[in-house]
N, C-alpha and C positions, 0 to 999 in steps of 0.2 A: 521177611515173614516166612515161616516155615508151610508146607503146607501139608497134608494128609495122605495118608497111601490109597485112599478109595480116588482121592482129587487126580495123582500121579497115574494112579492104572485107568481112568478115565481119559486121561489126557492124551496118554499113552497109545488107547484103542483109538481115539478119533481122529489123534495126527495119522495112524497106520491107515484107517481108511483112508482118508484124504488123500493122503499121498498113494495110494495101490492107484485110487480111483484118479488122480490126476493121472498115473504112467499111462492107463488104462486107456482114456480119452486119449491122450497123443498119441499112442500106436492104433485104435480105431479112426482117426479124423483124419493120421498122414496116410493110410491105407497100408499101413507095412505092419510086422507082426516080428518085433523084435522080442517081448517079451512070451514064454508061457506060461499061465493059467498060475502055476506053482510058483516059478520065477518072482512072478506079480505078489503073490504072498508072501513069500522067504523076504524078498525088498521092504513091501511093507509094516512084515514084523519087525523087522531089521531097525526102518525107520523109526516106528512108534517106539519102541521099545526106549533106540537113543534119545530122542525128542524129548518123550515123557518119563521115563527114568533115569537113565544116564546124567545126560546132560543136565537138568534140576537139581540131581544130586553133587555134581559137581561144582556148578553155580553156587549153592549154599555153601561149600565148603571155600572157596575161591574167593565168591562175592564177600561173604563175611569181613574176611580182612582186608578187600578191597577199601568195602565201604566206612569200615570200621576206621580206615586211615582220611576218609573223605571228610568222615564224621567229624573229626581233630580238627582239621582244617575250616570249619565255621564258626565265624564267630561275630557276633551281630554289633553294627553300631550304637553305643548307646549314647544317653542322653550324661552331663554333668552329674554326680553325683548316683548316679544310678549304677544296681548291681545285681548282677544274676546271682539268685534262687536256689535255679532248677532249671534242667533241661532234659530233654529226651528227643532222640529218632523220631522224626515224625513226616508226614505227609500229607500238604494242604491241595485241596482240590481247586485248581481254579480252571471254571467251565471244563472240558473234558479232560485234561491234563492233572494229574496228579504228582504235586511239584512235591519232590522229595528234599529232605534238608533237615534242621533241628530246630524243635521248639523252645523255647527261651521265658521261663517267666522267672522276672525280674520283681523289683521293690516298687516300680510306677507303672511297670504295662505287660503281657502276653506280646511275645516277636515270634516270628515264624523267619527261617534265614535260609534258602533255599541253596544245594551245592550247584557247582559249577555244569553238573551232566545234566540237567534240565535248559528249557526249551526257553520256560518262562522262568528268569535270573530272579534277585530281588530279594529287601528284608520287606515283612508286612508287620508294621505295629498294630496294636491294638490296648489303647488304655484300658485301665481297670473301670474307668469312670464311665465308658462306653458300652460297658456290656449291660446287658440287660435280663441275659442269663446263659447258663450252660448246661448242657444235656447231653446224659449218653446216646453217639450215635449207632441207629437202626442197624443192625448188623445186615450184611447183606450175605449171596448165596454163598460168600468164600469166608464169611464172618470175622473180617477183618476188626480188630477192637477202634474202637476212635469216641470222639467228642463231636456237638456239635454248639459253638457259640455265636450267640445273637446279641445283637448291637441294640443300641435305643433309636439309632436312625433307620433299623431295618434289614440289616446287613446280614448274613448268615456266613459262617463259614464251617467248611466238614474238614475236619483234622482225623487223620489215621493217627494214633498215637498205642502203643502198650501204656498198660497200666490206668486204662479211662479212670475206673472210680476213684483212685488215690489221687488222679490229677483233675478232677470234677472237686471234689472235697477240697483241692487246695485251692480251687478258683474260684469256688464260693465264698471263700474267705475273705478273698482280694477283693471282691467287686462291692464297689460302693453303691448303695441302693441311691 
């Protein structure tokens, strides 16, 4: 996900404090005074700047075909006779971890396949018979785009995905009332 220049020069200023204000604390709490006053800022511009510009920018350029080679590499069990669709980049929330991997919709169900750099491994089915509906999800304060699909037994799950409305319209389809 790409993210914004207001996000980046944000990020930028708060790791710079943080870190001045970390140097800042060790050289008042050991008693010594290796840093001064300027020093403490020239470092901390230094840092925020990397942190939140630099570095981000190089990430997306890097991570891209990282991930873009990871991406290749999943590919979900299926069922007899069953065959994928559609798929997309995607990211399913389970409790606080947001498991990264590819969305999968097939001819009998929605699969989620998560890659190998996550915590929590695993393919998660989801038949079409099971749902009960799907809704764009709430964007939050970094407005990440996603879905959010609800079972008939109760279930919820928050999917990051690009393209919510084209892949809401296509899961509307699928789902058997």
């Amino acid at each position: 996900m790409r993210t914004d220049w207001k996000y980046r020069l944000m990020l930028a200023f708060q790791m710079g404090v943080l870190y001045t204000l970390g140097i800042w604390a060790m050289d008042y709490f050991s008693g010594e005074t290796r840093y001064s006053p300027e020093g403490l800022l020239v470092r901390g511009l230094f840092f925020g700047l990397s942190f939140g510009l630099v570095f981000p920018y190089i990430f997306n350029r890097l991570g891209g075909a990282v991930f873009s080679k990871i991406d290749a590499g999943i590919h979900p069990v299926l069922d007899p006779g069953e065959e994928i669709q559609r798929e997309a980049s995607a990211t399913l929330f389970k409790g606080m971890e947001g498991v990264g991997g590819k969305l999968f919709l097939t001819n009998k169900k929605l699969i989620f396949k998560s890659h190998a750099l996550n915590i929590q491994k695993g393919q998660t089915d989801i038949d079409y018979k099971t749902i009960s509906g799907v809704e764009k999800r709430e964007a939050r304060k970094r407005g990440y785009p996603g879905i959010r699909v609800h079972t008939k037994a109760g279930r919820e799950y928050q999917i990051v995905v690009e393209e919510a409305e084209d892949l809401i319209a296509d899961l509307s389809k699928r789902i058997v009332g």
